[in-house]
DSSP file (Angstrom, degrees, kcal/mol; ACC not computed):
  #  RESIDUE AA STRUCTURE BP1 BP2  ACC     N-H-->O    O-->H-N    N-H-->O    O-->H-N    TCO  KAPPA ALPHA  PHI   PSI    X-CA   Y-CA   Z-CA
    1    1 A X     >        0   0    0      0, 0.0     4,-1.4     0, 0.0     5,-0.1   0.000 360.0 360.0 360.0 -32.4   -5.4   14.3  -14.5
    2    2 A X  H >>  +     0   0    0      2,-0.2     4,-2.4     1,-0.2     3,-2.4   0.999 360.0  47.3 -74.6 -63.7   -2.4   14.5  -12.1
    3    3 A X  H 3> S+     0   0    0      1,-0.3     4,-1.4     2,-0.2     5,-0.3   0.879 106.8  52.6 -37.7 -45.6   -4.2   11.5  -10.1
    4    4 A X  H 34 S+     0   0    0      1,-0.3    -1,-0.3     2,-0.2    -2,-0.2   0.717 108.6  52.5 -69.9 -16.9   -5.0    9.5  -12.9
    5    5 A X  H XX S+     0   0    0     -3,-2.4     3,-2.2    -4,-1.4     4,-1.0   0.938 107.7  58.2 -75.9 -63.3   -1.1    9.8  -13.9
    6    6 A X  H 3X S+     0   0    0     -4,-2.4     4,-1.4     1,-0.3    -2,-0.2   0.799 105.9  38.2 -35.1 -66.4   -0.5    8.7  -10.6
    7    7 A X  H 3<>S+     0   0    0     -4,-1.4     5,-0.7     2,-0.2    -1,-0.3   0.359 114.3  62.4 -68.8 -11.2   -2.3    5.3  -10.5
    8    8 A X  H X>5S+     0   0    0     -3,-2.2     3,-3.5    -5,-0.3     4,-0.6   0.906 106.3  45.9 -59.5 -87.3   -0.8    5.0  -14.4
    9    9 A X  H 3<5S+     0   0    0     -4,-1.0    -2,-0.2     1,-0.3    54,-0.1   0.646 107.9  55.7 -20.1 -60.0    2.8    5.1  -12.8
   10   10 A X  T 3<5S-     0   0    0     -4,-1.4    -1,-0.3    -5,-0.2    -3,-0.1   0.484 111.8-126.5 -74.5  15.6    1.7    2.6  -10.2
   11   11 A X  T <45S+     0   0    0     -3,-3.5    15,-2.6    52,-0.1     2,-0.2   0.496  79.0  81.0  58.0  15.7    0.6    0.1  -13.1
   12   12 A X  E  << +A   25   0A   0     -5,-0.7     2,-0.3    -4,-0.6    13,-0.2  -0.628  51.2 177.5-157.9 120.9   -2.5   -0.4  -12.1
   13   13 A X  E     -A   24   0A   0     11,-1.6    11,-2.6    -2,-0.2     2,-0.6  -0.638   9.3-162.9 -81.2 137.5   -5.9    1.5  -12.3
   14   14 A X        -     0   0    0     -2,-0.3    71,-2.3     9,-0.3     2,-0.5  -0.900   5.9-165.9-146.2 103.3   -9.5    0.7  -11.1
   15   15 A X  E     -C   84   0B   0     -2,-0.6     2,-0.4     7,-0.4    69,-0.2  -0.907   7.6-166.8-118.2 137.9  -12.8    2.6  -12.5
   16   16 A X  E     +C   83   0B   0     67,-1.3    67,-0.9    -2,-0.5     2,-0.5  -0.913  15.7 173.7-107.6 117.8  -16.1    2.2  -10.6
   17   17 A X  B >  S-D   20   0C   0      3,-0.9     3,-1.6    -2,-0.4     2,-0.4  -0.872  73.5 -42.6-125.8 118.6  -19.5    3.1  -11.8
   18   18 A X  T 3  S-     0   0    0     -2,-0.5    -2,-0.0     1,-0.3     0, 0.0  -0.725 126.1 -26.4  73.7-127.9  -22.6    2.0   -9.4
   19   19 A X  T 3  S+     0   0    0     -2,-0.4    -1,-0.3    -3,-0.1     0, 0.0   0.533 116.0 111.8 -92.8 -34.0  -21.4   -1.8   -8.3
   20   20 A X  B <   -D   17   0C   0     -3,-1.6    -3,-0.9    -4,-0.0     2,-0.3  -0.155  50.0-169.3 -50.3 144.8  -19.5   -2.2  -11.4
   21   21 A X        -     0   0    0     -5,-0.2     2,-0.3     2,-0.1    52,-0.2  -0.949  11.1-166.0-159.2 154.5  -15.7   -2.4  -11.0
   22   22 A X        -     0   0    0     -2,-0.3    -7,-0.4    50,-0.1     2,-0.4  -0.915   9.9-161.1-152.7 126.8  -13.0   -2.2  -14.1
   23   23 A X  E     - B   0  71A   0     48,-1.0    48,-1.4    -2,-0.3     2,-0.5  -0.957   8.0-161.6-126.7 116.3   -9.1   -3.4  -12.7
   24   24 A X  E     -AB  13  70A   0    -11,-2.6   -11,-1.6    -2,-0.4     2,-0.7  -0.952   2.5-163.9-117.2  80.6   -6.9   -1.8  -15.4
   25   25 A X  E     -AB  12  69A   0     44,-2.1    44,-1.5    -2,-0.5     2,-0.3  -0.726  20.6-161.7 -60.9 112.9   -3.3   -3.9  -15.0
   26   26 A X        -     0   0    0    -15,-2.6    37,-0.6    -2,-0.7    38,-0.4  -0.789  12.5-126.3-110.3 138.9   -0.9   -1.5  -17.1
   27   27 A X  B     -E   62   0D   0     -2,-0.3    35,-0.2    35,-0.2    34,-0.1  -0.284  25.7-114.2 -74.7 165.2    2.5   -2.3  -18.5
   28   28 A X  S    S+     0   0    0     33,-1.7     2,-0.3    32,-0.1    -1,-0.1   0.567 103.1  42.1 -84.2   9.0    5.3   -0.3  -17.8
   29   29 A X  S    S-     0   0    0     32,-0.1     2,-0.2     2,-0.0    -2,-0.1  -0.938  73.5-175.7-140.6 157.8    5.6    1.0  -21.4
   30   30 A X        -     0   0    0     -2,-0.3    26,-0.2    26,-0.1    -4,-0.0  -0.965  37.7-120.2-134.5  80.0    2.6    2.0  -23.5
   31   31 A X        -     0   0    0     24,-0.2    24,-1.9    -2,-0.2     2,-0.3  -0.349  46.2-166.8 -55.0 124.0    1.6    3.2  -27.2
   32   32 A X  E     -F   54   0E   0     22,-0.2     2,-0.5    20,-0.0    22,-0.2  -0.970   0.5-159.7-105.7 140.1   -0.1    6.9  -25.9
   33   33 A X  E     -F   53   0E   0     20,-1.3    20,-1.1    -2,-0.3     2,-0.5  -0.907   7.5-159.3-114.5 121.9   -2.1    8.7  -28.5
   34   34 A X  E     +F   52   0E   0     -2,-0.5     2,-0.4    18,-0.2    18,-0.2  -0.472   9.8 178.8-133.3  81.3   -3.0   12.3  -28.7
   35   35 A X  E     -F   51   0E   0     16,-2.6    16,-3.4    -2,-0.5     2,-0.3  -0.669  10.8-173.3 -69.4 115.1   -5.9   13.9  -30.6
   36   36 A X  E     -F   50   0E   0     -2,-0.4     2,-0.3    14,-0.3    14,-0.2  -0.597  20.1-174.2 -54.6 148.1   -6.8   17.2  -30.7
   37   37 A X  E     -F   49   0E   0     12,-1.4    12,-2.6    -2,-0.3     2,-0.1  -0.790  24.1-157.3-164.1 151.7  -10.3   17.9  -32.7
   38   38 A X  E     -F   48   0E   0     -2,-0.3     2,-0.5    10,-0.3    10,-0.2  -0.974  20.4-175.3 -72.2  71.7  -12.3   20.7  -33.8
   39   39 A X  E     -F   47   0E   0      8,-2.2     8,-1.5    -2,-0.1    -2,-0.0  -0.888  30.3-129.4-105.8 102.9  -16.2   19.8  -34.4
   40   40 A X        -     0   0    0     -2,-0.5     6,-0.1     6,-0.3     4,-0.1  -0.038  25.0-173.1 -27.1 114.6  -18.9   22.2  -35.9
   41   41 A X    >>  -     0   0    0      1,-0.3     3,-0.9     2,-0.0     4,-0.6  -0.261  37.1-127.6-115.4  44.7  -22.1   21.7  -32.8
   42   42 A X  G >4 S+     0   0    0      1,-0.3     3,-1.0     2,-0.2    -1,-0.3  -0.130  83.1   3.6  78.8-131.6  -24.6   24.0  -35.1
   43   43 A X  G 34 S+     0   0    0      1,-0.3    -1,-0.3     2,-0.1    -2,-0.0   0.845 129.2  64.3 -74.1 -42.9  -26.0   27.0  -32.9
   44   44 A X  G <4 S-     0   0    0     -3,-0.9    -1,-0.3    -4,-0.1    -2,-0.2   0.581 105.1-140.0 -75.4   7.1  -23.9   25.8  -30.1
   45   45 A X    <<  -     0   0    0     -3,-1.0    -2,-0.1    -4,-0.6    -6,-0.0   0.193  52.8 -10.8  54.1-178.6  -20.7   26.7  -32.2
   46   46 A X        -     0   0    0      1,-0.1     2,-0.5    -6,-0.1    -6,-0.3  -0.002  60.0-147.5 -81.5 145.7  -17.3   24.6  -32.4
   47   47 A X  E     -F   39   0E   0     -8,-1.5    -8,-2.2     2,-0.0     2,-0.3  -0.920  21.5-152.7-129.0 120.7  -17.3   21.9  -29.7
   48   48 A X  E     +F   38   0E   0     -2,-0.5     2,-0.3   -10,-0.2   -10,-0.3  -0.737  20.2 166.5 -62.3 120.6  -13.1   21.5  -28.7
   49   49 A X  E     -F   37   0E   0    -12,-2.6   -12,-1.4    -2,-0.3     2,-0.2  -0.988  30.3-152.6-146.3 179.6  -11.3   18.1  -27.2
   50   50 A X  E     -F   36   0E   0     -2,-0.3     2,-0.8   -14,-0.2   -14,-0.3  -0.935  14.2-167.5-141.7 118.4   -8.6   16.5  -26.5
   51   51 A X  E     -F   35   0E   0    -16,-3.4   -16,-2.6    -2,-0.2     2,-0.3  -0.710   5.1-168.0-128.3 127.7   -8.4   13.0  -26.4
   52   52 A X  E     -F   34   0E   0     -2,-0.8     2,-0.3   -18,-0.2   -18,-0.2  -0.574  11.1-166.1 -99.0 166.5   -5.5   10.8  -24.9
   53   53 A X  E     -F   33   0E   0    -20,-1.1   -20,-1.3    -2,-0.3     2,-0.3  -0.992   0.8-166.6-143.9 122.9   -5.6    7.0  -25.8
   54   54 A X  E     -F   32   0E   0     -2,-0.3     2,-0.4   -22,-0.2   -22,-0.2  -0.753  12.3-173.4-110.2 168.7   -3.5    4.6  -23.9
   55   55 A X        +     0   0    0    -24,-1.9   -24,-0.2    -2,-0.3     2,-0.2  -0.989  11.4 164.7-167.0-173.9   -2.8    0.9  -25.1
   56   56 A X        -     0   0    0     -2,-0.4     2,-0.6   -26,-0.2   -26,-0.1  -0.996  25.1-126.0-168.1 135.5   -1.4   -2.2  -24.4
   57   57 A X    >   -     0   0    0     -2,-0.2     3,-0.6    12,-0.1    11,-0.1  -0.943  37.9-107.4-112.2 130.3   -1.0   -6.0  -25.1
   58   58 A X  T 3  S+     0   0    0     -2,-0.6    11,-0.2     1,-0.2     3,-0.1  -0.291  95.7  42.8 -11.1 111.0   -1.4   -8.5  -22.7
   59   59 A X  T 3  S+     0   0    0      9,-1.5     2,-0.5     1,-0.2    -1,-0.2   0.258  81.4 130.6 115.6 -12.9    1.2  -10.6  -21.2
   60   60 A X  E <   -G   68   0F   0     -3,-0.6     8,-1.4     8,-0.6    -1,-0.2  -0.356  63.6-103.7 -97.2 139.0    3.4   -7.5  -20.7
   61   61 A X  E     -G   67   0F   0     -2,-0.5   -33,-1.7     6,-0.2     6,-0.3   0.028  31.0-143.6 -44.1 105.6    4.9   -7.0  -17.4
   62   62 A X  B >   -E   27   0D   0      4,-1.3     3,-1.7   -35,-0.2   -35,-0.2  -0.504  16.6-126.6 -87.3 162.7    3.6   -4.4  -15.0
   63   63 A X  T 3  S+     0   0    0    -37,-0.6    -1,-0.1     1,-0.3   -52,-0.1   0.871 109.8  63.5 -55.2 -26.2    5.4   -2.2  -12.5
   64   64 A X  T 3  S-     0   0    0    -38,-0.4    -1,-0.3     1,-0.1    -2,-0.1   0.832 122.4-105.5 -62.9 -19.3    3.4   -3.3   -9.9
   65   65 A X  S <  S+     0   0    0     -3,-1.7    -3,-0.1     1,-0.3    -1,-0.1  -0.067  85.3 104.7 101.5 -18.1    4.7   -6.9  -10.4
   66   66 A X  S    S-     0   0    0     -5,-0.1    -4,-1.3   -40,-0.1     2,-0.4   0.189  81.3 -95.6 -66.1-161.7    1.4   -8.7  -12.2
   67   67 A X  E     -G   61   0F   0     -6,-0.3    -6,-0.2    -3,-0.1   -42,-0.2  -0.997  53.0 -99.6-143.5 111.1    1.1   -9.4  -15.7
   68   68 A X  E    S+G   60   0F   0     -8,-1.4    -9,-1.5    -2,-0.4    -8,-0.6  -0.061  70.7  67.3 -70.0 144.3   -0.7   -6.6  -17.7
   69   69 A X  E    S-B   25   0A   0    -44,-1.5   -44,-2.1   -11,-0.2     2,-0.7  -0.928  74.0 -31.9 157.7-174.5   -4.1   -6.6  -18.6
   70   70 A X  E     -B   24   0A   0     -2,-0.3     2,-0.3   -46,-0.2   -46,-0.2  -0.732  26.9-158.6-113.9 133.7   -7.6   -6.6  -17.6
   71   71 A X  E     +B   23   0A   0    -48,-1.4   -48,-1.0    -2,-0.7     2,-0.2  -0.716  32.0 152.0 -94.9 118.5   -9.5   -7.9  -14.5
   72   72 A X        -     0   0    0     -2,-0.3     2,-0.2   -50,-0.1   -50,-0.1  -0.775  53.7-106.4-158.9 149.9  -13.5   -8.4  -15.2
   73   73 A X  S >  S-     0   0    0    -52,-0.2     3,-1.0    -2,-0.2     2,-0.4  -0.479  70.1 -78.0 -66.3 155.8  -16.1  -10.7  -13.8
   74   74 A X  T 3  S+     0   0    0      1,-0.3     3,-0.1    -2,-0.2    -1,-0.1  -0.773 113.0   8.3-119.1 132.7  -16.6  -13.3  -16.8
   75   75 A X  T 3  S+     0   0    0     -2,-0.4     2,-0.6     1,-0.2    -1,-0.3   0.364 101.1 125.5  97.6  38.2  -18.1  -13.1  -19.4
   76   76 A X    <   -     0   0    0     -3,-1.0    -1,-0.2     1,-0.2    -4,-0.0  -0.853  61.4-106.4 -99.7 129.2  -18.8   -8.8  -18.6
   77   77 A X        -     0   0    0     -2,-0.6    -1,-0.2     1,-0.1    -4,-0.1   0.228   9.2-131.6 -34.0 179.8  -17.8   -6.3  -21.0
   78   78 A X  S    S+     0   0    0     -6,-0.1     2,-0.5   -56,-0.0    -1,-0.1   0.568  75.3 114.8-122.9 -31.3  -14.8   -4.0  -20.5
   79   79 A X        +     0   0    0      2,-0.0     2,-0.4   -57,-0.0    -2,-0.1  -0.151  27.1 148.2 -80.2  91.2  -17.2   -0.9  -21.4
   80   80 A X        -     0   0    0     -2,-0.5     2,-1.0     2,-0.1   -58,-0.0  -0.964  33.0-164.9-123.3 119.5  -17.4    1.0  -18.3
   81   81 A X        +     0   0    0     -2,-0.4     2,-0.3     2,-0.0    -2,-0.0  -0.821  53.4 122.8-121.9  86.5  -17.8    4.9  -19.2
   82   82 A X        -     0   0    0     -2,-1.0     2,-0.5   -65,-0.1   -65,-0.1  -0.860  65.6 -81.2-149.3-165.6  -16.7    6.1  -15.0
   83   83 A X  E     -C   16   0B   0    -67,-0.9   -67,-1.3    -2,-0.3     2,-0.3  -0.588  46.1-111.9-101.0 143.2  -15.0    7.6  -12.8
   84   84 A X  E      C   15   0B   0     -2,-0.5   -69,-0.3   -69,-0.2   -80,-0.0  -0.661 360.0 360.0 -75.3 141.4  -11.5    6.3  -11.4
   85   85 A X              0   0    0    -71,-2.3    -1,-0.1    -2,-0.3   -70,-0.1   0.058 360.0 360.0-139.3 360.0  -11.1    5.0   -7.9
């Protein structure tokens, strides 16, 4: 977590899964979202999270000096479920 707050701060983020590549320009301020849940799993008894949500509009300035938003080969999805680089 600590990293991934690091590479927030520096306004920009990059997740890689296989060849696939996700360039996350972030503005320097942010709506964050913070869920907690509780979910019933059956046999396997109450399944826990916590789930943080960042967002963003386009167009907004990042710290890094770019222009926030996201960087994608065209016409690719944004849906990349990986690990951060």
């Amino acid at each position: 977590m600590r990293a991934l707050a690091d590479k927030i701060e520096t306004g920009r983020v990059t997740l890689r899964q296989g060849n696939e590549e996700l360039v996350l320009v972030l503005p320097g301020q942010m709506v964050m979202e913070v869920k907690a849940e509780d979910e019933e799993k059956g046999s396997k008894g109450t399944q826990h999270s916590l789930e943080v949500e960042l967002k963003w509009w386009t167009g907004l300035r990042s710290p890094g000096g770019g222009t926030a938003g996201v960087k994608r080969p065209p016409g690719r999805s944004c849906r990349i479920a990986a690990i951060f680089a």
